[in-house]
N, C-alpha and C positions, 0 to 999 in steps of 0.2 A: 322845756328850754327851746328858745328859737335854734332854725338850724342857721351855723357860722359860715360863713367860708374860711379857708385854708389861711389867709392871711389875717381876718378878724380873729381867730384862736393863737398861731399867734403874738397876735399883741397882746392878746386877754394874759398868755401864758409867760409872755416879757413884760406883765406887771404886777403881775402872781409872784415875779420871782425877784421882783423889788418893792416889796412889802405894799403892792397897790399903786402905787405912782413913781413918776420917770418924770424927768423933762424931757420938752419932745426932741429937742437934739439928739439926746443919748437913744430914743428911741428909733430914732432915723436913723442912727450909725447903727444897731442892729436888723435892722428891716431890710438895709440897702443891698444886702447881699441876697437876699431871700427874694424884696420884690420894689415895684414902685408905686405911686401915690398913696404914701402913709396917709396925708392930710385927709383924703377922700374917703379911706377906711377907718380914719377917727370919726371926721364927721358921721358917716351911716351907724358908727357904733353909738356916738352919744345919742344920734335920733333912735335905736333899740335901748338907751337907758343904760350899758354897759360901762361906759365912762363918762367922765367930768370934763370941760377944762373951760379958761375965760373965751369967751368969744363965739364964733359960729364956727369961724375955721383955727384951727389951730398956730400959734405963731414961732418962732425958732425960741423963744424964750415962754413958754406956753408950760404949766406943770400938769401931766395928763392921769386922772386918779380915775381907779376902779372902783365902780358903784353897785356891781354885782358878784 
């Protein structure tokens, strides 16, 4: 398994713990206290294959699923 950083685990782990997918709002409101540029650590996880979502960058109404 590629190695993560601290904040790509977790999002993997705050989608684990909603059966694989979130919208990205709700996962901003958990992120925001932890860290910042969710969008930027979505995008590098969907280019390792980790997650799904419409688009390149993720939108406030964007549904974000786990592919691994």
């Amino acid at each position: 398994m590629e190695q993560l950083s601290k904040e790509e685990q977790f999002i993997i782990e705050k989608l684990k713990e909603n059966d694989g997918s979130i919208n990205y709002r709700t996962l901003q409101d958990f992120c925001a206290e932890e860290f910042e540029g969710v969008r930027l650590i979505l995008k590098k996880l969907k280019e390792k294959g980790f997650v799904d979502y419409e688009g390149i960058i993720p939108g406030f109404s964007a549904q974000i699923v786990l592919t691994k």
